[in-house]
Structures are given as structure tokens and as C-alpha cells.
N, C-alpha and C positions, 0 to 999 in steps of 0.2 A: 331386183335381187333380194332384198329384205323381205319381202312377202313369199318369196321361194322357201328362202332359209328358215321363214319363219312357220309355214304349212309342212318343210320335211321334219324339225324340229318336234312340233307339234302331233306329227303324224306315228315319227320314233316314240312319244311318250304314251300315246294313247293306241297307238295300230288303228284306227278308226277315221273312216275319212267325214264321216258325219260330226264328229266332234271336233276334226280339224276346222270344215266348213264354221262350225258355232263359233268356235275359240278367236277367226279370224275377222270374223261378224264384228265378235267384243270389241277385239283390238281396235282394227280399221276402222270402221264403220262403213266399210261397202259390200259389197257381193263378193263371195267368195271363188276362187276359183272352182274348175269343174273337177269332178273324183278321180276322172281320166290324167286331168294334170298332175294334181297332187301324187296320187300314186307312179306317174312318169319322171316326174322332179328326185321322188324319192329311189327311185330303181337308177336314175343318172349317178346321183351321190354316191348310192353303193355302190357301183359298177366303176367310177372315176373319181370321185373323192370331190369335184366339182360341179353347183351349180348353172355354170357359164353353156349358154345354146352353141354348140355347133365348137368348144374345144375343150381339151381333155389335157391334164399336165403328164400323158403317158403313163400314169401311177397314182395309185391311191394316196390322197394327202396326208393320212394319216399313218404316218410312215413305224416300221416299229421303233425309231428312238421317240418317238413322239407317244406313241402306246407305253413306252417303258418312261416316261417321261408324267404319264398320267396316273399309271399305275403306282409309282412310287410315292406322288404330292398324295393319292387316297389312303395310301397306307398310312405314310404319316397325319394325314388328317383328314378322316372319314367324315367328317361333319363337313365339311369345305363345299360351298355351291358350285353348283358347275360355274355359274360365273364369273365367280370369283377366281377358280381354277381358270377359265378360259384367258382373267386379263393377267394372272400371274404368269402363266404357260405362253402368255402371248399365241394361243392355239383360236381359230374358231368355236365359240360356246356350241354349235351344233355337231362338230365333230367331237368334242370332248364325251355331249350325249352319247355319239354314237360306239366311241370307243370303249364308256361304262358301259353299256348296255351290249351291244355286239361283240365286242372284240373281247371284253374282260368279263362279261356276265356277270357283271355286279347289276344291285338291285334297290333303289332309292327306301330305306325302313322311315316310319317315325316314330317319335315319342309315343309311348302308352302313358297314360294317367293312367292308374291303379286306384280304385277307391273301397278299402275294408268296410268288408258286412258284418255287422253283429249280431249275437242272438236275435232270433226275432225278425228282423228287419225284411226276409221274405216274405213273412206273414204279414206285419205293414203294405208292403205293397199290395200283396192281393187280396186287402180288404181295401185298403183306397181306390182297388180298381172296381170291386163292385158296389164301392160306393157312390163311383161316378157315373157308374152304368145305371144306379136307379134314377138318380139325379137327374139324366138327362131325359127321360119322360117328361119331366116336370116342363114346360113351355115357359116359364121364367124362368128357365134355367140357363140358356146361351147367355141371355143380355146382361147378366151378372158373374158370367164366363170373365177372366182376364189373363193373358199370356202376359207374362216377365220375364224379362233377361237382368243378367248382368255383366260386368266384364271389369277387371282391375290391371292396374297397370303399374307396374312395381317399379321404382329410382333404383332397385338394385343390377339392373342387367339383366333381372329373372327373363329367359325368353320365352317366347309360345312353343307350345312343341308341335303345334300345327305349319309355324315356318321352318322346321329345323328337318333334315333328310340326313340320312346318316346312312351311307356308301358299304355297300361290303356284299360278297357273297352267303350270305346269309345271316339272320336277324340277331344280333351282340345283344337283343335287351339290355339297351344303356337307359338308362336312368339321369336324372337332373339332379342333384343337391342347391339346393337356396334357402336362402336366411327366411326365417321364421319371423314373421310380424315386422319385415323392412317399409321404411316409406312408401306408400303408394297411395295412390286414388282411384277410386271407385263410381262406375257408372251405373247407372239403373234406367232402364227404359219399360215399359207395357203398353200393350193395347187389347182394346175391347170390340165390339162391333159399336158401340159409340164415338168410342174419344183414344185418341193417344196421349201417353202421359210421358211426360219428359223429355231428353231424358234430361237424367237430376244428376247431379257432382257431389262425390262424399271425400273429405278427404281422410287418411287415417281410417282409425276402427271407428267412426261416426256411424257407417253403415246400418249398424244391426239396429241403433234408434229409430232411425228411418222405418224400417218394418216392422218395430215395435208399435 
């Protein structure tokens, strides 16, 4: 039953039974079911409200006090996971899905990061890009290639706007407010076609020495 729930799930966010296949690859780690199932598991749901072979509760589970019941916890907090709505609601998390999405046509937005251009700063880029483009003729050019990342991690709450969905019939552009230079620590990783480097731990603004 968990692998049903988990492929209709799956199937509601993406429509794609190839991506439902991968997604359950991840999880499990066995063989997915066939496209023929998943897409039969999901016409049962819609059609009876349950995954169970061979019985039906005469009625969609998703009754409308339970619709009017979802719709009001998003109104008042449109940021709220479905899962977290599912253990509050004490509801099915795959029926919550289906109710944003089906029943209320709401649509999961995220956070935009926004980052101001200043004078100039087109023109930057596209001279560093034909800077790289003669570069790369050069055959000692790859091996002194190096990709970096970074990534910080703030004590204030600050969260990722990559974990955050924010519920609604269309897009509120909401926006984050966080404190300016709060505690946090700083990762740094690269690699080359030689070597990996790190990663390294910065605490505070120690950072920028580092790349200095």
C-alpha cells in the first residue's frame, strides 16, 4: 500500500510515469512498478478516493468538509507543507495533494532570489564569456579549469527558498526578510579534473580570507 500511495503521489506531482518510475527507483531501491499500474492505481483514487484492490468506501474520501477543511488551514497558511497539513488535518498527505491540485487548483510557487544588475555588469559578462571561449583553444586550459561552490547556513532560522512552497491560486511574489550578517557558517567545496578540494569550514565573515 505505501508504494501505491507513494507512485499515485508521485504521479499527481509530476503527470509522468517515467519520473514516477525514477523517483521510486530513489526511494526503494527496487524495480518500479509497470506504467499500466501506476496509471491504474491513479484512475482507482480518482474514481473512489481509495487505494484498497477490490473495495471502495462507496464515496470519494475526500469529502467536501474535508476540502473546506484544506482549503481554509492554506488560506491561513499558505506556506504550510502538505505534510505537515496532512498530520494536522489528520487527512491522507496524498489526498491533501490531490485536493490542492484537483479539487482547489492551487499551485505549489517558490521563493525567487532577485539579484540587482548594475551599470555595466552585462557588458562584464559578455566579455568574460569571450574570454573563456578563446581560452579554451589553449590545451592547458581544462587542467587549470576549477568549479566551486558554496553554501551558508545561518543560526538565525534564515530558510532555503528552495525547501519553502507557498500554496495559492496564483503567484503572491512573497519575499523573505532576514537579519543582515547573523551567525552562520560557511562551506566551500571544488574540483578539477585532478583533485577535489574540501570541503573547508568558515565560521562568520572569515570567508572572504579564504579566497583572498
Amino acid at each position: 500500500m505505501q508504494h501505491k500511495a507513494f507512485s499515485v503521489l508521485e504521479f499527481t506531482k509530476t503527470s509522468s510515469v517515467i519520473m514516477v518510475q525514477r523517483a521510486f527507483r530513489r526511494r526503494y531501491g527496487i524495480d518500479p512498478p509497470l506504467a499500466k499500474n501506476i496509471r491504474r492505481w491513479y484512475k482507482q483514487f480518482q474514481e473512489t478516493g481509495c487505494l484498497y484492490k477490490g473495495k471502495s468506501p462507496g464515496r470519494p474520501r475526500a469529502s467536501e468538509e474535508n476540502v473546506h477543511r484544506i482549503q481554509e488551514a492554506y488560506q491561513r497558511s499558505p506556506r504550510k507543507s502538505t505534510r505537515r497539513a496532512s498530520r494536522e488535518l489528520t487527512i491522507p498527505h496524498v489526498t491533501v495533494w490531490l485536493v490542492l491540485r484537483r479539487r482547489l487548483l492551487m499551485k505549489p510557487y517558490r521563493l525567487q532570489l532577485l539579484k540587482a544588475l548594475r551599470v555595466g555588469d552585462r557588458r562584464k559578462r559578455t566579455d568574460f564569456c569571450d574570454m573563456l571561449l578563446e581560452d579554451m583553444e589553449d590545451d592547458t586550459f581544462l587542467p587549470r579549469l576549477i568549479f566551486s561552490d558554496e553554501a551558508t547556513f545561518h543560526l538565525s532560522g534564515k530558510v532555503s527558498r528552495h525547501n519553502v512552497l507557498i500554496w495559492g491560486l496564483g503567484n503572491t511574489h512573497e519575499i523573505v526578510q532576514h537579519e543582515r550578517d547573523s551567525p552562520k557558517i560557511n562551506v566551500f567545496s571544488a574540483v578539477s579534473v585532478r583533485k577535489i578540494y574540501g570541503p573547508f569550514f568558515f565560521e562568520g565573515n572569515t570567508y572572504w580570507k579564504f579566497l583572498s
